[in-house]
Structure formats: structure tokens, C-alpha cells
N, C-alpha and C positions, 0 to 999 in steps of 0.2 A: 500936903494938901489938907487943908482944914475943912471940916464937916459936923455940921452937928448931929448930935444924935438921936433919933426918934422912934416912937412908941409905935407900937402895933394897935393900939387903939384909933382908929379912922376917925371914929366919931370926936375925936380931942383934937385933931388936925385939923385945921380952916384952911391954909390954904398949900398948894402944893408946893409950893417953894420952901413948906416946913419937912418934907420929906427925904430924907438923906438920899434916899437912892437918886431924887432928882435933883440935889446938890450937886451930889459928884457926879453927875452924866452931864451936867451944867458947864462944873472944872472943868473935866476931862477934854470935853469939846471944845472950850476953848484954849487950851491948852494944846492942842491936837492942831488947830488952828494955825494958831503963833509958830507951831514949829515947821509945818507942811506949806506954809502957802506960799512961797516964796519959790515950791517947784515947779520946773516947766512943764511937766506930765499934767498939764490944768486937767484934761479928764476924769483922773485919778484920785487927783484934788478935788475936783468938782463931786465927786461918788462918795468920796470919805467923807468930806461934811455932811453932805446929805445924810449919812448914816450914823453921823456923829449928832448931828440936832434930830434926826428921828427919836433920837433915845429920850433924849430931855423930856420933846415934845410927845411921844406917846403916853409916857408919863402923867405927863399936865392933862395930857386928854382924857387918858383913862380916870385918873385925878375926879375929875370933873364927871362923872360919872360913877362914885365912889359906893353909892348908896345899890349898885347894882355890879356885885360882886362878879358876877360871871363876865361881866362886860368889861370892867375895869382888869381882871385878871386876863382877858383878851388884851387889852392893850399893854399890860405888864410883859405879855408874852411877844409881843410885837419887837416891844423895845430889847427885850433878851437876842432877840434873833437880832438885831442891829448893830448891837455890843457885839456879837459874834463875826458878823459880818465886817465889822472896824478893825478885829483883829485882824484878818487877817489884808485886808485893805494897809494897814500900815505894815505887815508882812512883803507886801509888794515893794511898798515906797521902800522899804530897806530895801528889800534886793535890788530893785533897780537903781539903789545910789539917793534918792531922795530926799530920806531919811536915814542920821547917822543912826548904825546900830544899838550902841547904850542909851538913845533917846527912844527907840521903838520898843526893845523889851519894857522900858519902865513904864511904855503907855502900855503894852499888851499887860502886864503884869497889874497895873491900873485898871484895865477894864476887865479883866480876870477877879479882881475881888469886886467890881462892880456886879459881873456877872452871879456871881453868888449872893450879893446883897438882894439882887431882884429874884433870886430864885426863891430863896427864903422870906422876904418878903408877902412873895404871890402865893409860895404855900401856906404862910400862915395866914394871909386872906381865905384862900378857897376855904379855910379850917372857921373861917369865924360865922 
């Protein structure tokens, strides 16, 4: 999965689409997508996207509110807890047959380095 790579400098970034962590919460999602929808548990499907485009989008939100660091690092934290929440949401769809196994670790394992890019990210917000 291709990403490019971006600076911690905010003030250099226009627009959010230039922000790696909201690239690959972009990928992931759709990707996450492609593989799940196809199952009959629509609930479950239904609850995973949701939490799969929360990411993106608390991103872009927070994004957009960039200039107020406290508020933006609010929605950084939102989208962590989502990535979290998607783990283990495709934890499910594996056990219950959904999703094949070596396709679920490589998303959890995906949004596990996700999850660190937005941690480090937010901390070195809070820092600037």
C-alpha cells in the first residue's frame, strides 16, 4: 500500500488529503470494504464501515480545524479509538467465518501501524 510521506509541519499542509495518516485510513477503508461486503452478517458490515470511514473522516474534520490544536488533537483521538474499534470488528468477521484469516491479520496489522502513525502524529501536534 502506497502512501506518501508527510511533515509535521501543518502550516505546509493545505489540504488534508496531503496527510499520510488520512491516506492510509482512506486505503485501509477501502480495502476493508472490497473484502467484507460480500458478507451476510450486513450488521457487522454495516458497524465496520462505519468505523472504518470514521477514521478518514475525523481526520479531515479535525484537519479542518487545524489551526486549534486542542480540537484537532480531539479528533485525532476519536479516529484512534475507531482504528481500535475496526480491529477488533474484523476480529469478529474472522471468527465467525466472514473473513478469511490471513486477510484479517494483514488489515489488523494495517491498522496497527496506522494506529501508531496517528499516535505520533497527535503527540507531536500537542508538542507544537
Amino acid at each position: 500500500m502506497e502512501v506518501r510521506k508527510w511533515s509535521y509541519n501543518l502550516n505546509m499542509i493545505l489540504k488534508f488529503e496531503d496527510l499520510e495518516i488520512y491516506q492510509l485510513s482512506y486505503k485501509l477503508a477501502v480495502v476493508s470494504f472490497g473484502l467484507i461486503r460480500k458478507s451476510k452478517n450486513f450488521e457487522l458490515v454495516r458497524e465496520t464501515m462505519r468505523s472504518a470511514r470514521s477514521i478518514a473522516t475525523n481526520i479531515a474534520e479535525g484537519f479542518s480545524r487545524k489551526f486549534d490544536r486542542k480540537v484537532f488533537n480531539y479528533h485525532l483521538g476519536v479516529a484512534l479509538g475507531e482504528a481500535n474499534e475496526m480491529m477488533v470488528h474484523l476480529n469478529f468477521l474472522k471468527d465467525f467465518g466472514d473473513l478469511q484469516p490471513v486477510d484479517a491479520e494483514k488489515l489488523i496489522k494495517n491498522y496497527e501501524v496506522l494506529c501508531k502513525k496517528i499516535q505520533a502524529f497527535r503527540k507531536k501536534n500537542a508538542k507544537l
